[in-house]
N, C-alpha and C positions, 0 to 999 in steps of 0.2 A: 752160354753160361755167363752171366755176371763179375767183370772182375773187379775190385776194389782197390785203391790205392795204393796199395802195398803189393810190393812183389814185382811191379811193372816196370822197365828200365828202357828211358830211350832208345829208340830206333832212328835209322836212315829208312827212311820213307823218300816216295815221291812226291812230286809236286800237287798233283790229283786228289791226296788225301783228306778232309773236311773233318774238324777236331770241335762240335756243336755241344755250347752249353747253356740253358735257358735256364733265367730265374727272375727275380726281383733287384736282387741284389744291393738292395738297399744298406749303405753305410761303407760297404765291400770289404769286409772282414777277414779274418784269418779263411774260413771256409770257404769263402768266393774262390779265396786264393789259392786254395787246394784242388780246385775244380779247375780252373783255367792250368793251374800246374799242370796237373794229369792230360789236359787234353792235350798242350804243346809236347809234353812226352810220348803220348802218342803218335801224332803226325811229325815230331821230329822241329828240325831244322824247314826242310823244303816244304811243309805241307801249311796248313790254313786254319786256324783258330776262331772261332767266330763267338761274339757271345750278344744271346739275345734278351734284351731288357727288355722287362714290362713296365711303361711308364706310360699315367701313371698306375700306382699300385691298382690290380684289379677291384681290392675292396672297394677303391675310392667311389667307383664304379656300380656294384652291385648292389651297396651298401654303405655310403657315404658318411653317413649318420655316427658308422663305430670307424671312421679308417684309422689308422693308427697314423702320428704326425709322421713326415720324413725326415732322415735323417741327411740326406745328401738329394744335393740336385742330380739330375738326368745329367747334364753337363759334367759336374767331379766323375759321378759313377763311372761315365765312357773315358774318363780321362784315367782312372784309377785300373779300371779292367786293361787298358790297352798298359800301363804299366806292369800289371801285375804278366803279359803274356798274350794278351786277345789283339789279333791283327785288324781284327773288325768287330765293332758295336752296331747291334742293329735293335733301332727302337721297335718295340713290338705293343699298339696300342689297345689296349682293351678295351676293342668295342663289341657293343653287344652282339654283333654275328660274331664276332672270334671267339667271346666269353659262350655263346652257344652251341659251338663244336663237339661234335661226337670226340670222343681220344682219336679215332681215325679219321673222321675230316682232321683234324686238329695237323696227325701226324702226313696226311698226304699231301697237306695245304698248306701247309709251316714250315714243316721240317723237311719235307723232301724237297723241297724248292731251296733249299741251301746246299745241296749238294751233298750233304754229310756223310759222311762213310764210318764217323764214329760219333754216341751224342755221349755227353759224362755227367752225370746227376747225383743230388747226393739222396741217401737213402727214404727219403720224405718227400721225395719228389711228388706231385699233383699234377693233372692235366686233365684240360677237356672238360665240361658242360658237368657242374657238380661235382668238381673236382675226379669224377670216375676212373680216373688213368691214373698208376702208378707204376714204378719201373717195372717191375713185373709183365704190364701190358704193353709197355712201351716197347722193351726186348722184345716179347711176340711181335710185333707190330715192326719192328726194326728187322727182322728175321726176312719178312716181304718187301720189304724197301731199300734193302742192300746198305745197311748201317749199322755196327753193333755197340749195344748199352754198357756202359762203365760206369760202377757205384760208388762213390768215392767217399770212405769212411767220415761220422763227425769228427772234427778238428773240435779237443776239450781244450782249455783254457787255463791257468790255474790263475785265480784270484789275490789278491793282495791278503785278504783273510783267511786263505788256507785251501780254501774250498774249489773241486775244481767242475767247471761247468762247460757243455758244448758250445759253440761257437753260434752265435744267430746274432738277426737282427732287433730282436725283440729283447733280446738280452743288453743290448748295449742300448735301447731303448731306456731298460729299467734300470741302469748303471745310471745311465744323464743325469735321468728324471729325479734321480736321490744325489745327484754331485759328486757321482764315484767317478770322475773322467779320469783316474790316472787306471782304474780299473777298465774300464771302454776302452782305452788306449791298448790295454794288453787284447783284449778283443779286435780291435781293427787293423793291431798291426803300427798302429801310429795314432798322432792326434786326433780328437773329436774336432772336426772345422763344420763350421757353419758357412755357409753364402749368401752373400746377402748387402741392400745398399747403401749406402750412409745415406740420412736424412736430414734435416733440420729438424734439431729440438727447442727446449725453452733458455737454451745457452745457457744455464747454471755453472755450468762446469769452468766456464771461462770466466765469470765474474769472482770465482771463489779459485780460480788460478790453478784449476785441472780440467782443461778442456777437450772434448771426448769426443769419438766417432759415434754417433749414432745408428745402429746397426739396424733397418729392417728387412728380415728374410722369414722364407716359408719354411725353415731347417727347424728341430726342438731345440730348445735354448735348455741347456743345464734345469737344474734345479737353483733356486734364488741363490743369490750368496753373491762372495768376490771370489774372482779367480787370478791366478796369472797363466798365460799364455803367449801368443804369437800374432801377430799383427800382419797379417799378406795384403800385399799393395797388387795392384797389375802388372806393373814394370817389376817385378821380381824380386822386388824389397820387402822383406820380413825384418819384423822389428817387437821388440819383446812389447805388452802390454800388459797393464792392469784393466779386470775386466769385471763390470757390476752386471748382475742379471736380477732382474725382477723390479717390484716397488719402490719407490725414492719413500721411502719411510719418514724422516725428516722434514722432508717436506708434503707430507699427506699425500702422495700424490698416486692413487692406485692402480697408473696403468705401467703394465710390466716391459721393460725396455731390456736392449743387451747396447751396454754402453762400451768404447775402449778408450783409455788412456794411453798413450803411447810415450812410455818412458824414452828421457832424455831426448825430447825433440822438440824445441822449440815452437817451430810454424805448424802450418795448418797441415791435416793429415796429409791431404793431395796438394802438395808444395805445387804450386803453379797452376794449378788447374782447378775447374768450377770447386765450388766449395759442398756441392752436394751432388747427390745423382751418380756418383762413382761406384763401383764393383767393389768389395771387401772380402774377404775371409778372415775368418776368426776362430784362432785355434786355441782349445783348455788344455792348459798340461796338468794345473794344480790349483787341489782348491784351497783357499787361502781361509776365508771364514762366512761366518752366518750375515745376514741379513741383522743391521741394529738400526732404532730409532734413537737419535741422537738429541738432547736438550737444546741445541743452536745449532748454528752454521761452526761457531770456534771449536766446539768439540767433535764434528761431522770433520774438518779439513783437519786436526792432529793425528785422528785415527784414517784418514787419509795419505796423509804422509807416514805412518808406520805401514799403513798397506804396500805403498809402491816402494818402501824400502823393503819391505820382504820378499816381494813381488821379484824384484831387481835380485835377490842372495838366492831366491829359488830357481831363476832362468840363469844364473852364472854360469852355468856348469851343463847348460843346453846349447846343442849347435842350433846355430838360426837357419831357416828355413825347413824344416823338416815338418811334412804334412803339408806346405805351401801349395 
């Protein structure tokens, strides 16, 4: 039988026990985190949490044409899972013999070679060659393999507008993509961050006396606009920013960039070290305003400076680091 997240109450288990959970897990949301919950409640303290990523997404794979962007590297994901509870991330590549699996090669060739003695899925779970497996098949199939199936209810969300929606990854997709990241935020449990590297741009920002991290990464970038956020360094320094995405309007210019400002800091982003080629994250907490085309550069750097003053009263009252 089936059991679902509720009702379930840690145990002392032993060391032996294997607490398996596969998905995508792209972004790693509130319902990632209700999955890995569940399983470490299962095996307890002593026992083995495993969680298996598919990276990347299978679509990218079968169907490259439609994949949806991502929202987290394979890197945060396994850094995220093992915070939320997972002892072990295991990349799971989707290749075309895997993507062709019967649910039962799938489950005798995958899953039982992890040892697992419990796997936790939430009720939409897929598997196997045209998707044909569902928890339903999997329980059977788990029955012969000495591991049993735990269903772990959707995690609904309630929205800033009222409205309350399940938890996924495609939801906080459609949140970015319109610049609801404090709404995302209530979906992921924390900030939307990106990853991604600073480059060299056309230096504008420094001749007009806001000179900015130039951000490129494979993550969705917001929806256009200004935002304020969080600025993560390598060395463990987070540092509030004001944060442009899309078209330099003012200056014609139509390829769409994710730029940071980093309030109150005089020198170069990477104090000391190369001036490009470094590691970044970039975290939205709020969005500030729309995308404007400005008459000159003197009216582009006044509303400038009201940005990163606003920017500055909206992060006041934010601890740094959080989402780093």
């Amino acid at each position: 039988m089936l059991d679902s997240v509720e009702g379930v109450s840690e145990r002392r288990t032993s060391a032996s026990e294997t607490a398996l959970t596969i998905g995508n897990f792209d972004g790693c949301h509130v319902g990632h985190g209700a999955l890995v919950r569940k399983a470490r409640a299962l095996v307890g303290s002593g026992g083995r949490v495993v969680a298996m990523c598919f990276w990347p997404h299978p679509t990218a794979v079968l169907r490259p044409e439609s994949a949806a962007p991502v929202l987290s590297t394979f890197e945060r994901r396994e850094r995220l899972l093992r915070e939320m509870g997972a002892d072990e991330v295991v990349r799971l590549e989707p290749t075309p013999a895997l993507l062709g699996m019967t649910p039962e090669a799938f489950v005798s060739g995958v899953i039982a070679g992890t040892g697992a003695t419990h796997v936790v899925e939430g009720g939409d779970f897929r598997f196997g060659k045209g998707r044909a497996g569902d928890v339903g098949t999997l329980a059977a199939l788990g029955r012969s393999h000495g591991f049993e199936v735990h269903v772990v209810e959707t995690v609904e969300v309630s929205m800033s507008d009222q409205q309350i929606a399940p938890a996924s990854s495609s939801l906080v997709r459609w949140l970015v993509s319109n610049g609801r990241v404090e709404d995302a935020a209530r979906v992921l449990g924390r900030g939307y961050v990106i990853d991604g590297v600073v480059e060299r741009g056309d230096r504008r920002g420094r001749e007009i006396g806001f000179p900015t991290a130039n951000v490129r990464t494979g993550c969705l970038p917001p929806m256009e606009g200004i935002y304020a956020g969080l600025v993560h360094l390598e060395d463990g320094r987070s540092m509030t920013g004001a944060i442009h995405v899309g078209r330099r309007l003012t200056f014609d210019d139509p390829r769409a960039t994710v730029e940071a400002f980093v309030l109150d800091w005089g020198g170069p982003v990477a104090e000391g070290r190369e001036e490009y080629g470094w590691k970044i994250a970039v975290e939205f907490r709020f969005w500030v305003r729309d995308q404007l085309k400005f008459a000159g550069i003197e009216p582009l750097v006044e509303q400038m400076r009201r940005d990163v003053a606003r920017v500055g009263e909206m992060m006041s009252g934010l601890a740094q680091g959080v989402g780093a």
